[in-house]
C-alpha positions as CSV (number, residue, x, y, z in Angstrom):
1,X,-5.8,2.9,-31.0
2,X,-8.2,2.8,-34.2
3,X,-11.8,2.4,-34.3
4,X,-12.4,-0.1,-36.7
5,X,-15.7,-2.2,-37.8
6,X,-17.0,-4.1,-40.5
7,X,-18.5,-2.9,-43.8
8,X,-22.3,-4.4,-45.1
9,X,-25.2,-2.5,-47.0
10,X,-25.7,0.6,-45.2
11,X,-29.6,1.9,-44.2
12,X,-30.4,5.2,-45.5
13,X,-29.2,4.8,-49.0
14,X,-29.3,7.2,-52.1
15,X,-29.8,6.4,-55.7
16,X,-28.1,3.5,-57.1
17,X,-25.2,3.6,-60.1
18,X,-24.9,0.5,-61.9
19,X,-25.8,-2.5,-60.7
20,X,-24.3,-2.7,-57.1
21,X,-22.7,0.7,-56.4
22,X,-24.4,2.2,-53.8
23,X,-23.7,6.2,-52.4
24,X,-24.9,7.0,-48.8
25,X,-24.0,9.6,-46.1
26,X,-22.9,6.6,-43.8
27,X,-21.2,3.6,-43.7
28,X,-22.6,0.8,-41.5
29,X,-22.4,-2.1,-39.5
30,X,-24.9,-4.2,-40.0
31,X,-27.1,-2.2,-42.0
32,X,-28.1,0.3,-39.8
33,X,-27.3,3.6,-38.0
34,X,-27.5,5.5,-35.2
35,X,-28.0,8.7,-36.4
36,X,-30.1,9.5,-39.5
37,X,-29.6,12.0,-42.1
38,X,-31.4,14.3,-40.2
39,X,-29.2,14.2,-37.2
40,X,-27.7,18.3,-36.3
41,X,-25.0,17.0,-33.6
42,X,-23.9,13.8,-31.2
43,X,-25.7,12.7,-28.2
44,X,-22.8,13.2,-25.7
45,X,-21.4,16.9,-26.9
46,X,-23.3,20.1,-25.9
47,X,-23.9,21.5,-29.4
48,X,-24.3,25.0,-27.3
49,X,-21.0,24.7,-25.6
50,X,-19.6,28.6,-25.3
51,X,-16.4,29.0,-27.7
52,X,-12.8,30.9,-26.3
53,X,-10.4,30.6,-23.6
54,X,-7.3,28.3,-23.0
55,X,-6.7,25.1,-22.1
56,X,-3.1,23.4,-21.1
57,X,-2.8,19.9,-21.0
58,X,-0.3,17.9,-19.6
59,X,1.9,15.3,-22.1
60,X,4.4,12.8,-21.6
61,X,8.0,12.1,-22.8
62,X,9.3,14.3,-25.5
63,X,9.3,14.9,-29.6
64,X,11.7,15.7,-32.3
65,X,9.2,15.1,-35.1
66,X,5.2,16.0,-36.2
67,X,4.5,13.4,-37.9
68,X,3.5,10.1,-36.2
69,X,3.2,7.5,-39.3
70,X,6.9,7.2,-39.9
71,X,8.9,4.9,-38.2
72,X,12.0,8.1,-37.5
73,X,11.7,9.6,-34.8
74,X,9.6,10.6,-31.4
75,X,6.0,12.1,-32.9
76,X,3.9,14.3,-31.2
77,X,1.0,12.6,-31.9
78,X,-1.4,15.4,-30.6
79,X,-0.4,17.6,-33.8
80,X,-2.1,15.0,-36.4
81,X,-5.3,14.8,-34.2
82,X,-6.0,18.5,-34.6
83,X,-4.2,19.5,-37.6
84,X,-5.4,16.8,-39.8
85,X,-8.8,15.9,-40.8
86,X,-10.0,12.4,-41.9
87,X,-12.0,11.7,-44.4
88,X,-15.3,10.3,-42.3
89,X,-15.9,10.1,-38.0
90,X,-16.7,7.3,-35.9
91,X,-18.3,8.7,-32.7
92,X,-17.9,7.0,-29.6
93,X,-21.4,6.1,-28.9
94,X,-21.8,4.6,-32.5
95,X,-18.2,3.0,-33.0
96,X,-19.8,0.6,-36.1
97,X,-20.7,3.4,-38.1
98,X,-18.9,6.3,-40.3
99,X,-20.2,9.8,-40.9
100,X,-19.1,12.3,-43.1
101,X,-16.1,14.7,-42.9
102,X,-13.9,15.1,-45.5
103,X,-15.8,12.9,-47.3
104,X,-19.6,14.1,-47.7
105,X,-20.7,10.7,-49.2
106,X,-20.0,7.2,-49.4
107,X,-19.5,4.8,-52.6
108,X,-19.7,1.2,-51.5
109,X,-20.9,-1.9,-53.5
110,X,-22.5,-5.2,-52.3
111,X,-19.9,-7.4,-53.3
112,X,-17.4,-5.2,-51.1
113,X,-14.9,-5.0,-53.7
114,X,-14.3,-1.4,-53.4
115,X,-15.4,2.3,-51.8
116,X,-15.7,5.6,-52.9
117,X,-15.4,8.9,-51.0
118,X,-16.7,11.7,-53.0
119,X,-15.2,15.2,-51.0
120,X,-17.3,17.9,-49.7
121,X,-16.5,21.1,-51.8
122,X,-16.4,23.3,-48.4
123,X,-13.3,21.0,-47.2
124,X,-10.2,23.1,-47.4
125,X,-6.7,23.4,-46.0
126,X,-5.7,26.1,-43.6
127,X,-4.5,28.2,-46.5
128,X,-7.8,28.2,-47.9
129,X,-6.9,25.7,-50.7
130,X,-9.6,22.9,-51.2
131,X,-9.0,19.4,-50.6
132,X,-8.4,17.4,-53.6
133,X,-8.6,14.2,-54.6
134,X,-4.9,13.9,-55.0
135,X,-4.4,15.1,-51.4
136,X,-6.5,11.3,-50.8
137,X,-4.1,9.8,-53.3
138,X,-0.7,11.4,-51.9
139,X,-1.7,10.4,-48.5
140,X,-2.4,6.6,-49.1
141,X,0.8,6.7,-51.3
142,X,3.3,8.1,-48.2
143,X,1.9,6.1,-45.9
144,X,1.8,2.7,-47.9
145,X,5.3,3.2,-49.4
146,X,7.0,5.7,-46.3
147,X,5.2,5.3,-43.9
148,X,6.0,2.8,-40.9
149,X,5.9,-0.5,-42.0
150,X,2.8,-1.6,-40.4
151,X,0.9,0.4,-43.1
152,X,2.0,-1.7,-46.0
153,X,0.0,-4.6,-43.8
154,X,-2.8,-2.4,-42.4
155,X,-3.7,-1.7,-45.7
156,X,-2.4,-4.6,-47.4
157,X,-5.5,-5.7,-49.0
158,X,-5.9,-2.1,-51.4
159,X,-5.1,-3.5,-55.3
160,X,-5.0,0.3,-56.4
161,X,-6.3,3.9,-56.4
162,X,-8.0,6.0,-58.9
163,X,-8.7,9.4,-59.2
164,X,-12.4,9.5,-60.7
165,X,-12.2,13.6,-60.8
166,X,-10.8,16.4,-58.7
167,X,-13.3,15.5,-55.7
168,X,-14.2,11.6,-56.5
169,X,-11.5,8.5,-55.4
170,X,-11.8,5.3,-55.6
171,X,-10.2,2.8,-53.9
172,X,-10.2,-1.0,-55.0
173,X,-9.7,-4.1,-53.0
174,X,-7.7,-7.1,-54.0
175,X,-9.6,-10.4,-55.1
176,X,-8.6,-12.5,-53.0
177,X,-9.5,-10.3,-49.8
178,X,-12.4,-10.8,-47.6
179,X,-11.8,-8.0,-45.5
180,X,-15.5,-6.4,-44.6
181,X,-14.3,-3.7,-42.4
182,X,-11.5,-2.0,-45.2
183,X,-14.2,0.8,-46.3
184,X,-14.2,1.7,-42.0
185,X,-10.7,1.5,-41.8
186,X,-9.6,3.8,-44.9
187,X,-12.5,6.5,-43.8
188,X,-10.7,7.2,-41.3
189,X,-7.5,8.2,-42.8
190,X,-6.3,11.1,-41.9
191,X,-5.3,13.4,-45.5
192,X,-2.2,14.9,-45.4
193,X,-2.1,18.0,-48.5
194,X,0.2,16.8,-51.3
195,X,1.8,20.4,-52.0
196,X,3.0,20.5,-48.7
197,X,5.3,17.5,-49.7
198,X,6.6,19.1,-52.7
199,X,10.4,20.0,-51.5
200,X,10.1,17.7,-48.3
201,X,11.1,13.6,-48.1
202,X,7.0,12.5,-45.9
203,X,9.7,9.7,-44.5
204,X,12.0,12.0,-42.7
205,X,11.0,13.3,-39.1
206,X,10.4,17.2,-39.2
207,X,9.5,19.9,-36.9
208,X,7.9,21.5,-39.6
209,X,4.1,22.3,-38.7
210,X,2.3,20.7,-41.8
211,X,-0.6,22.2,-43.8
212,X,-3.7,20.6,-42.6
213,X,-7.5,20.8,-42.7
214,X,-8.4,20.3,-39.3
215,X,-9.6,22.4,-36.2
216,X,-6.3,24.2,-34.8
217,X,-3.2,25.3,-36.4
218,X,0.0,25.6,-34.8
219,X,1.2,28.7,-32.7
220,X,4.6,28.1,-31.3
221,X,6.5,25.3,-29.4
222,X,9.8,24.4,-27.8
223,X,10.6,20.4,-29.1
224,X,10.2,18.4,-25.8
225,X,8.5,21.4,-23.8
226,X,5.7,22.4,-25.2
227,X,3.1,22.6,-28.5
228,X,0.5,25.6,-28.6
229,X,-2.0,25.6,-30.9
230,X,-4.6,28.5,-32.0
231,X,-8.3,27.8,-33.4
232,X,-8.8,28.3,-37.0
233,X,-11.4,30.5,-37.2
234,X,-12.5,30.0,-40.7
235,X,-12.2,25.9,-39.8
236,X,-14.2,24.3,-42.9
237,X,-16.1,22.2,-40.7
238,X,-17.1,24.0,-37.5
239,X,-20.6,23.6,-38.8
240,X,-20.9,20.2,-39.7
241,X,-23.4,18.2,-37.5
242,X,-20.2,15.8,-36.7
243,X,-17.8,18.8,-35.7
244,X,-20.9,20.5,-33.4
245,X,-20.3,21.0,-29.8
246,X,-16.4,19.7,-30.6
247,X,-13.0,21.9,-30.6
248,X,-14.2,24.9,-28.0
249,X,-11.2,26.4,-26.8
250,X,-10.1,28.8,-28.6
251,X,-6.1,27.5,-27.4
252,X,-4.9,24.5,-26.5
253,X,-0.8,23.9,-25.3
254,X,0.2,20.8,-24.4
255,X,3.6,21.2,-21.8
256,X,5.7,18.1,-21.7
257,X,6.8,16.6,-18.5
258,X,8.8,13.0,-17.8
259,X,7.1,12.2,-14.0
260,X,2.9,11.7,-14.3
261,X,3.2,12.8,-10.7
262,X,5.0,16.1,-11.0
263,X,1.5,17.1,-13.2
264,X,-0.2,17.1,-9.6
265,X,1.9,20.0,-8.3
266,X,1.1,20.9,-11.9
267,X,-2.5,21.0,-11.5
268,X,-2.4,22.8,-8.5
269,X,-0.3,25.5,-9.1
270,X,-2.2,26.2,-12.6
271,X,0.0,25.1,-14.7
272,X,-1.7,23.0,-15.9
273,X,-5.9,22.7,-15.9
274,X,-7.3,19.1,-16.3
275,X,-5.1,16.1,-15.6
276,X,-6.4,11.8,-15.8
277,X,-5.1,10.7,-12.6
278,X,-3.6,6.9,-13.5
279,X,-2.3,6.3,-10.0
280,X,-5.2,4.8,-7.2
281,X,-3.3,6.2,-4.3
282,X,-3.1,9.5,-5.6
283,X,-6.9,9.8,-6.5
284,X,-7.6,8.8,-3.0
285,X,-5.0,10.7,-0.6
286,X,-3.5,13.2,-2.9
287,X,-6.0,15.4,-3.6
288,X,-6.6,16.4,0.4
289,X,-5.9,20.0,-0.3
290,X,-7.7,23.4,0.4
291,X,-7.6,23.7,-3.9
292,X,-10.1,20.5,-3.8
293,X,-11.9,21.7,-0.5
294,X,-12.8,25.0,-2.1
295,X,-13.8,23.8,-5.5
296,X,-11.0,25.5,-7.3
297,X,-9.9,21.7,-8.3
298,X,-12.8,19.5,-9.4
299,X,-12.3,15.8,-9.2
300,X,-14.6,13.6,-11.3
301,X,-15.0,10.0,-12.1
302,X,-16.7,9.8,-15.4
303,X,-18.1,6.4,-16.1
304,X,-17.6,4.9,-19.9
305,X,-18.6,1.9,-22.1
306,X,-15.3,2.3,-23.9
307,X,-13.5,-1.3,-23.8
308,X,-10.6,-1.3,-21.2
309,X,-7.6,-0.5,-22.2
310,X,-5.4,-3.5,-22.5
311,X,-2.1,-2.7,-20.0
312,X,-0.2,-5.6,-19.3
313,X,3.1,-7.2,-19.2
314,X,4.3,-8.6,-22.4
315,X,6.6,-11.5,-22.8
316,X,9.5,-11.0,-26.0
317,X,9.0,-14.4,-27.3
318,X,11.7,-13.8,-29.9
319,X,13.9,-14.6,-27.1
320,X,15.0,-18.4,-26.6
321,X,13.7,-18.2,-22.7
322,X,10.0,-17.1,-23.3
323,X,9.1,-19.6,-26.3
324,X,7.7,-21.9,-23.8
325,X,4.6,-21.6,-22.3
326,X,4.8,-23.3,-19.6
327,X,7.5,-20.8,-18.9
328,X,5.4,-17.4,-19.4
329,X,2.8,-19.1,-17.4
330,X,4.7,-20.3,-14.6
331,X,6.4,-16.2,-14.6
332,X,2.2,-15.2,-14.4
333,X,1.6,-17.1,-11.6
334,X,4.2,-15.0,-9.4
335,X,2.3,-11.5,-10.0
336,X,0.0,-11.0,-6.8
337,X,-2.9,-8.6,-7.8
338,X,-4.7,-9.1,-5.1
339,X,-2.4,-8.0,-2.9
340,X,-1.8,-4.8,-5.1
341,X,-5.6,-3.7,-5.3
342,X,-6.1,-4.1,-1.9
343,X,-2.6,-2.5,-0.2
344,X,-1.7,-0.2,-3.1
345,X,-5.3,0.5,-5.4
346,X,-7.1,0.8,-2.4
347,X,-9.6,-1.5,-4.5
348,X,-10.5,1.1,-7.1
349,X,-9.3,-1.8,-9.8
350,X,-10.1,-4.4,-11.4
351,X,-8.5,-7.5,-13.0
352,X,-8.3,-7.6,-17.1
353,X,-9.7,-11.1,-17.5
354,X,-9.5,-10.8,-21.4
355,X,-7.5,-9.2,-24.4
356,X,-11.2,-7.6,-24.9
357,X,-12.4,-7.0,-21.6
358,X,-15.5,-4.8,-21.7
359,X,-16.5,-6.0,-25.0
360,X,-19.3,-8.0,-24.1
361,X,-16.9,-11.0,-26.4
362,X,-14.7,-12.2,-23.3
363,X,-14.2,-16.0,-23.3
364,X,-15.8,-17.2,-20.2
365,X,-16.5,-20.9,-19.2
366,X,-15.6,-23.6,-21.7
367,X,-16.4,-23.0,-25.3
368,X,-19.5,-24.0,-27.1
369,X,-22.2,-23.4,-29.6
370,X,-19.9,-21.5,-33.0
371,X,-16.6,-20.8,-31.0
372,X,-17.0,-24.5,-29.9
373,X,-17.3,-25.0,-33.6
374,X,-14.5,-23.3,-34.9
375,X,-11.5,-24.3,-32.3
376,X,-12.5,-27.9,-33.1
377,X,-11.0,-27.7,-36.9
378,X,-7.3,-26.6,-35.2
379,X,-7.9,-29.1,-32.1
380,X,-4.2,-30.6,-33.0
381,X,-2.3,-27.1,-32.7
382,X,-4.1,-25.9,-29.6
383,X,-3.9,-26.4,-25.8
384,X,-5.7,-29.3,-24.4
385,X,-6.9,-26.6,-21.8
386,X,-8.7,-24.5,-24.4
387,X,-10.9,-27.2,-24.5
388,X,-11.2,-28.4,-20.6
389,X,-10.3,-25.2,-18.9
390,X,-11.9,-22.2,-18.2
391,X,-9.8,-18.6,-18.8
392,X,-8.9,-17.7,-15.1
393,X,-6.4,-15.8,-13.4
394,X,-4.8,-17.4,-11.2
395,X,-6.5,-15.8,-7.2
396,X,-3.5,-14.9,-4.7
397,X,-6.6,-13.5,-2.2
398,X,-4.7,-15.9,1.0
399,X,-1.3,-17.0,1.8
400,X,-2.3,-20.3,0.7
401,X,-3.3,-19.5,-2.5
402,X,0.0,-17.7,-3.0
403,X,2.3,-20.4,-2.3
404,X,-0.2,-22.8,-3.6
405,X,0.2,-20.8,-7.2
406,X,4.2,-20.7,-6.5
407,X,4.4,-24.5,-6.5
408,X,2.5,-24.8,-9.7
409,X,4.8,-22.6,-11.1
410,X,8.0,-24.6,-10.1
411,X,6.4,-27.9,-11.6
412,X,5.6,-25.8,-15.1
413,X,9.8,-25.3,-14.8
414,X,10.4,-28.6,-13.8
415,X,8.0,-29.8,-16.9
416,X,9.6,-27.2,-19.2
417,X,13.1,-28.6,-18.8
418,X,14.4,-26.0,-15.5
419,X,15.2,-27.0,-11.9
420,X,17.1,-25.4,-8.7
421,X,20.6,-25.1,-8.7
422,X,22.1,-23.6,-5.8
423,X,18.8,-22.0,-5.5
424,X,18.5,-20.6,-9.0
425,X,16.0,-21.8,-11.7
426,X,18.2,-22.8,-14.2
427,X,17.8,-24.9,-17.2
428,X,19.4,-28.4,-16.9
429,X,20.4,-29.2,-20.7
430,X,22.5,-26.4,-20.9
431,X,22.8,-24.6,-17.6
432,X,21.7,-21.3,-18.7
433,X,20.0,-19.5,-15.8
434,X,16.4,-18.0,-15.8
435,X,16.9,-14.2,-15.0
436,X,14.3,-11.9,-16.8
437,X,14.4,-7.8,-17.1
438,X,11.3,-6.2,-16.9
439,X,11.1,-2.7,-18.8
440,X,8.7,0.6,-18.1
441,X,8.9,4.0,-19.5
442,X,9.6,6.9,-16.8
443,X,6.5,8.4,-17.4
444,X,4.7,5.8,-14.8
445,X,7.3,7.1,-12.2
446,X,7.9,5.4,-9.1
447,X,4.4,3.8,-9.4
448,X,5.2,0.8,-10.6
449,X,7.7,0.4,-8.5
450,X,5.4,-0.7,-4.9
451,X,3.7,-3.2,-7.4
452,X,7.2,-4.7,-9.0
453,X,8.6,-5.2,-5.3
454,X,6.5,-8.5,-4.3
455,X,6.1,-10.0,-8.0
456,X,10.1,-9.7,-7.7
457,X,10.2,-11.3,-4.3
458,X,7.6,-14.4,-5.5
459,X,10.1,-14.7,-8.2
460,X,12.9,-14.9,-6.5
461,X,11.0,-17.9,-4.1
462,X,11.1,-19.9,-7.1
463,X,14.8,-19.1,-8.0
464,X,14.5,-16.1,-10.9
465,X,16.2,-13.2,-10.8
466,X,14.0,-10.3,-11.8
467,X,15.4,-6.8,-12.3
468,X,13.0,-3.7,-13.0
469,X,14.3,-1.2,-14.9
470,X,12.7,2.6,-15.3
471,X,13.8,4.4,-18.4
472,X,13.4,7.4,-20.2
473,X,10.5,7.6,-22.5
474,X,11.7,8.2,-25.8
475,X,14.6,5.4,-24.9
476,X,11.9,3.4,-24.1
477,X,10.0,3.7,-27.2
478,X,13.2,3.2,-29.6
479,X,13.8,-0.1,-27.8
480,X,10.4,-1.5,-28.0
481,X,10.6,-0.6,-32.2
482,X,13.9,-2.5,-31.8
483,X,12.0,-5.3,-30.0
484,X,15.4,-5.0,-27.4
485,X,13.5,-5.7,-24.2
486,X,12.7,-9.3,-22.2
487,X,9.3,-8.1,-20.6
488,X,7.7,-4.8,-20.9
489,X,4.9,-3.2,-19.2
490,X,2.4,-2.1,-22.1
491,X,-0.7,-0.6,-22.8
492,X,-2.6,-0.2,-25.9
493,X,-6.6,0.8,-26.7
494,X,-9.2,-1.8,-27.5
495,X,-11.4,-1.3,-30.3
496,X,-15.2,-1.8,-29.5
497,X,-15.2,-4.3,-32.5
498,X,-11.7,-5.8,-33.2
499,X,-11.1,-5.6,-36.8
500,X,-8.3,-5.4,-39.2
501,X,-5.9,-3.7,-36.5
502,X,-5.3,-7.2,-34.9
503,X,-3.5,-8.1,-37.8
504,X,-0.7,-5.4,-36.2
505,X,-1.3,-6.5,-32.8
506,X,-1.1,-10.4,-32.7
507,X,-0.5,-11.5,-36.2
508,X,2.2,-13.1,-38.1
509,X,2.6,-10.7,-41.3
510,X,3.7,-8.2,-38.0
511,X,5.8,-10.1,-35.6
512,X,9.0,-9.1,-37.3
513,X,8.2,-5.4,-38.7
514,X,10.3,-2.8,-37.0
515,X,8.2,-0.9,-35.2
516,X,5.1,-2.9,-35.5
517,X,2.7,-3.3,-32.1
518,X,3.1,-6.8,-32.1
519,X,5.5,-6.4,-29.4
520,X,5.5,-9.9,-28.4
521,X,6.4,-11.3,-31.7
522,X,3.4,-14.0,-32.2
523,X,3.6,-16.1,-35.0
524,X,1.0,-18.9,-34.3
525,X,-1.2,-20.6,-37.2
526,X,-4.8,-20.4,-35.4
527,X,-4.4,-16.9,-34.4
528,X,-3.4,-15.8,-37.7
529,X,-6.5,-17.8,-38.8
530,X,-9.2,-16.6,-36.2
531,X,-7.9,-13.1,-37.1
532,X,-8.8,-13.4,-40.6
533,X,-12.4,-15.4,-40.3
534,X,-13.5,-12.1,-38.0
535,X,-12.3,-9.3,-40.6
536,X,-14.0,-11.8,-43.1
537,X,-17.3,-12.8,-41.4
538,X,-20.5,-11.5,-42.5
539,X,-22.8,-12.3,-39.5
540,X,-22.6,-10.7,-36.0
541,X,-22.5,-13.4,-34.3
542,X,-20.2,-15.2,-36.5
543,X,-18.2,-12.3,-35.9
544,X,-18.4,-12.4,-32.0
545,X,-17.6,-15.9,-32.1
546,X,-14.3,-15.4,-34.0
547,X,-13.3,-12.5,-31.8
548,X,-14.1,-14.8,-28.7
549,X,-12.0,-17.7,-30.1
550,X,-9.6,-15.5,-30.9
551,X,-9.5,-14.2,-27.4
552,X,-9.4,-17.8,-25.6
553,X,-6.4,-18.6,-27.8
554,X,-4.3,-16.2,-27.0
555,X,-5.3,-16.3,-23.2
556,X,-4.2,-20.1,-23.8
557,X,-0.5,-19.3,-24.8
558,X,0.3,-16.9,-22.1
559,X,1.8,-13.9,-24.5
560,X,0.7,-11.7,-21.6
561,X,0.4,-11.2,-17.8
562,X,-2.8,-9.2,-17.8
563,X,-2.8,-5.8,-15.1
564,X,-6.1,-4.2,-14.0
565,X,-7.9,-1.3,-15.6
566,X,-10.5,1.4,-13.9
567,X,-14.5,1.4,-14.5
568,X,-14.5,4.7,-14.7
569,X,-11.9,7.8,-16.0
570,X,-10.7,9.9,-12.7
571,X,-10.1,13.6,-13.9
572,X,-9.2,16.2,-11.9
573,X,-9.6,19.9,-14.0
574,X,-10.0,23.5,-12.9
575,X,-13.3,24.7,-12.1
576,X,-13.6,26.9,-14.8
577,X,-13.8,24.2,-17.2
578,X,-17.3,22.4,-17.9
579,X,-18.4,19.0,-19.6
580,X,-21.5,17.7,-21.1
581,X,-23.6,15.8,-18.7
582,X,-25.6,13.0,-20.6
583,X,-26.6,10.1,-20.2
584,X,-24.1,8.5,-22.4
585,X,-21.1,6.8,-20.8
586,X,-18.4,8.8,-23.1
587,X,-15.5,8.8,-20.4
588,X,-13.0,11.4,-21.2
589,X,-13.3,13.2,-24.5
590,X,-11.4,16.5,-23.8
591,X,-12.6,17.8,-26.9
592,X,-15.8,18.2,-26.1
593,X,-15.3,20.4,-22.9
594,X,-15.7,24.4,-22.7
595,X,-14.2,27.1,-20.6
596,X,-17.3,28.5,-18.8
597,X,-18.0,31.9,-20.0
C-alpha cells in the first residue's frame, strides 16, 4: 500500500515567492525532517553496496497486462516499481517526509491550497529523452479519467493542473478541501512518458514494456512465467543521495508460481535465491536440510517498525446476511486463534488487535481525553459499547472460554432475529438459512486450510454451514473487483500515518467502485466523518486522535475478523546475497541487497 502523511510548513526552506509560496528540497510533517539538505544516502542502505550479479525472485499468480492503474486486466505490479520513477521518495525510516526524485524541489504554500514540483533537468526516460512537464500532466490525466476508478476519489480533491514551463507544474486544490496530506500523496506519483501513449488507448491492458525513467528496463518474459529485467546503466538517478546504496543487481527476474510452498523446493534447488517464508510451520520444520546446515541457505528474521500488515477476514456487507452486526460478530467469535498459534504457528504470531496495529494509535481501554471528545458528537449513530467497552478479541486460551464465546454467539443470532431449526441457524421471519462461503486465493496453498478446519467445526456447533473455497489467483482477484464473494481472507499494507488512502479502504465515496479496496462495502456516516477530520487536522495529536477513533469505530461494527501478523520478516536467501546491517528496523527491502562480490 501507499505511504501517505500530512503536508505543514516544511524546515529547511529556500527563498520565498510571493506572499506564501514557499520552494524546499522536502516536504514535511510537522515541520521538520529527518535528513537535511546535506544528507549523501539513507540510514538503512549501504551506500558502498558492490553493483552486478542476478537475482530471481519468486511471484504469485499470473499477468496479462503491465500496467497496474487500470481496472482491465491482471498487472504485474513489479514492472511500475522499477520502470517508473515518482516524482519525490518516502524512505522507510522517515515515512512523514518527501525527498526529491523526479522532482528536485518543492513548491508549497501555507494556506495548502496547492504544490509545485519543479523537475530535475538530469531526469530522463530510458531513451534518453528528458522528463517533461507534460509527462506530469499526461500522467495525472490517464489516471484521473482511465485509470481505475479509485483514482477519480484518491485524487478527488485536485481543481486543475497547469503547466508553468517545460520543467515547472502546478497542481491546485479545490476550495472546499482540507486535505493536508495531498502534496505527500501526488509526490509520489509515479510519471508515466506521454509519447509513449501516442498510438496506445492508457485504459487497455498491454504487454507492451512502457518507456520509463526508473532503475531497470525490461529484457524478456513469458506472460504468467516470468519478467526479467536488466539495469539501466545510464539510470538518471543512480547518483542521487535517495537512489544511493538502492537497485544493485545488475538483473532481476521474477518466475511466477501458483503454490507459495513449491518456492521452498524453489529455493533449494536455486531456482530461485531469496524467498519471505509466510507459513510458521515451514520456518520452523522445513528448513532442516543439509542446504541450511551448510550455510548455502541463510535464514533470517529481520525485525521492522513497519505497521503490520492488516490480513483478515472480511465480511461482504452488500449481502442481505452480513448487514447485521450482531451477525459478523457472533461469526468472529467462532475463529479460535489461540488454538492456531499454538498447534499450527508454533507461537511465532501474534493477534492483530487493531486496523493499525503497530502504529503506536491502537484504541485501547475506553476512550478519553480528544477521541473521548470527538465520539461524543455522533453518540446517537454509534455502539453503546464504543463507549463502555474495551476493543478485545474475544480469548479461546481453554475449553471453557470456547464454548463460553459459542454461546454468546448463539444469543447475538437469537437477538438478531435467527434460531435452530433442525439444527441449522436459520432466520425465523423468512426461513432463509445462515450458510456463509469463505474465499482465498491459491497462492496461500493448503495453509489455510489446518486453520479453516476448527473455525468451520465451531460454526457448525452453532448451526452454519461454512464452506472454504481455494481458487486460482487471477479468478480470485476478478471476483473480489466484482465484489462476488461472502467472506474473503484479505490482506493489505498499513500506512505509518493513515491518510487520504482510507478514503479507498473504508469510506463511502468507495464502497460501490468496481474495483475499489473497500472490499467490505462500508457506507457508515461516523467513519466517513473521522476519515475526513484526520486528512483535515493540523495538530499531531489531533491527528492521532482521529486515527484512534477512527480505529475504535470500525472495531465496533465488526467489518472484520482480524488474523495475526509476525514481529519480524522471516527470509530465507542464498548465501551469496548480503544486506545492510543497521540499526534501523527496515524489515525486508530487497532493493537494498547486493550479490557479494
Amino acid at each position: 500500500m501507499k505511504v501517505i502523511a500530512f503536508f505543514i510548513c516544511c524546515f529547511f526552506c529556500f527563498p520565498v515567492l510571493g506572499a506564501n509560496l514557499v520552494v524546499s528540497d522536502h516536504i514535511a510533517l510537522y515541520g521538520e525532517a529527518k535528513y537535511d539538505t546535506t544528507f549523501s544516502h539513507f540510514d538503512y542502505v549501504n551506500p558502498q553496496a558492490p553493483k552486478g550479479g542476478k537475482v530471481v525472485f519468486p511471484e504469485y499468480g499470473g499477468f496479462d497486462s503491465f500496467n497496474p492503474y487500470i481496472f482491465k486486466g491482471i498487472a504485474a505490479g513489479e514492472v511500475a516499481n522499477l520502470m517508473l520513477d515518482s516524482l519525490g521518495i518516502v524512505p522507510v525510516d522517515d515515512p512523514s517526509t518527501v525527498y526529491p526524485l523526479l522532482a528536485k524541489k518543492f513548491e508549497t504554500d501555507a494556506q495548502n491550497t496547492m504544490v509545485g514540483f519543479i523537475l530535475d533537468e538530469k531526469a530522463k526516460f530510458s531513451d534518453g529523452t528528458p522528463v517533461l512537464a507534460d509527462d506530469v500532466l499526461f500522467t495525472f490525466k490517464a489516471l484521473t479519467e482511465k485509470g481505475a476508478p479509485i483514482y477519480k476519489v484518491y485524487y478527488g480533491d485536485v481543481e486543475k493542473v497547469e503547466k508553468i514551463n517545460d520543467r515547472h507544474v502546478r497542481f491546485y486544490f479545490k476550495k472546499d478541501s482540507h486535505n493536508k496530506e495531498l502534496p505527500l500523496i501526488l509526490a509520489q506519483m509515479k510519471i508515466y512518458a506521454a509519447k509513449d501513449f501516442k498510438d496506445y488507448d492508457f485504459a487497455e491492458p498491454s504487454l507492451r514494456p512502457p518507456l520509463g525513467s526508473g532503475p531497470y528496463m525490461m529484457e524478456k518474459f513469458a506472460p504468467g512465467k516470468y519478467i526479467s529485467f536488466r539495469l539501466n546503466p545510464n539510470y538518471w538517478a543512480k547518483d542521487l543521495p535517495t537512489r544511493k546504496g538502492f537497485f544493485n543487481f545488475d538483473q532481476v527476474r521474477y518466475d511466477y508460481y501458483q503454490d507459495t510452498t513449491v518456492t521452498l523446493q524453489a529455493l533449494f534447488s536455486g531456482n530461485i535465491d531469496v524467498r519471505e517464508e509466510y507459513i510458521a510451520k515451514i520456518w520452523v520444520t522445513g528448513y532442516d536440510n543439509n542446504k541450511v546446515k551448510s550455510g548455502e541457505i541463510i535464514k533470517a528474521d529481520l525485525p521492522h517498525s513497519q505497521p503490520a500488515v492488516l490480513q483478515y477476514f472480511g465480511f461482504n456487507t452488500r449481502l442481505d446476511k452480513f448487514k447485521d452486526r450482531r451477525v459478523r460478530k457472533a461469526i468472529g467469535l467462532a475463529f479460535n486463534f489461540d488454538w492456531a498459534n499454538e498447534k499450527l504457528f508454533y507461537n511465532q504470531y501474534r493477534r492483530l488487535n487493531s486496523y493499525f496495529t503497530n502504529t503506536g494509535m491502537e484504541a485501547q481501554g475506553l476512550p478519553s481525553g480528544k477521541e473521548l471528545a470527538l465520539l461524543q458528537k455522533y453518540r446517537n449513530n454509534l455502539s453503546p459499547e464504543v463507549f463502555t467497552k474495551a476493543p478485545e478479541l474475544p480469548s479461546h486460551k481453554t475449553p471453557q472460554e470456547t464454548r463460553n464465546n459459542l454461546k454468546e454467539a448463539v444469543k447475538l443470532l437469537q437477538e438478531a432475529g435467527y434460531d435452530f431449526v433442525n439444527g441449522k441457524m436459520t432466520r425465523i421471519k423468512d426461513g432463509e438459512v445462515l450458510e456463509i462461503e469463505i474465499l482465498s486465493n491459491s497462492a496461500n496453498g493448503s495453509s489455510f486450510t489446518r486453520v479453516m478446519l476448527p473455525f468451520i467445526e465451531n460454526l457448525r456447533k452453532i448451526g452454519i454451514k461454512a464452506t472454504f473455497r481455494n481458487i486460482e489467483t487471477n479468478i480470485f482477484k476478478n471476483r473480489l473487483d466484482h465484489f462476488d464473494f461472502e467472506i474473503a481472507i484479505l490482506a493489505m499494507g498499513v500506512s505509518s500515518l493513515p491518510g487520504n488512502e482510507q478514503k479507498e479502504l473504508w469510506s463511502s465515496a468507495s464502497a460501490d467502485v468496481r474495483g475499489s479496496y473497500n472490499f467490505m462495502g462500508i457506507k457508515n456516516p461516523v467513519v466517513d466523518a473521522l476519515i475526513s477530520g484526520l486528512i483535515s487536522a493540523k495538530k499531531k495529536d489531533d491527528f492521532a486522535a482521529y486515527v484512534t477513533a477512527l480505529d475504535r469505530v470500525l472495531l465496533s461494527e465488526y467489518y472484520i475478523i482480524p488474523q495475526w501478523y509476525a514481529p519480524s520478516k522471516r527470509v530465507a536467501f542464498n548465501k551469496r546475497l548480503d544486506y545492510p546491517k543497521t540499526s534501523i528496523k527496515a524489515g525486508f527491502e530487497p532493493f537494498t541487497w547486493w550479490v557479494k562480490p
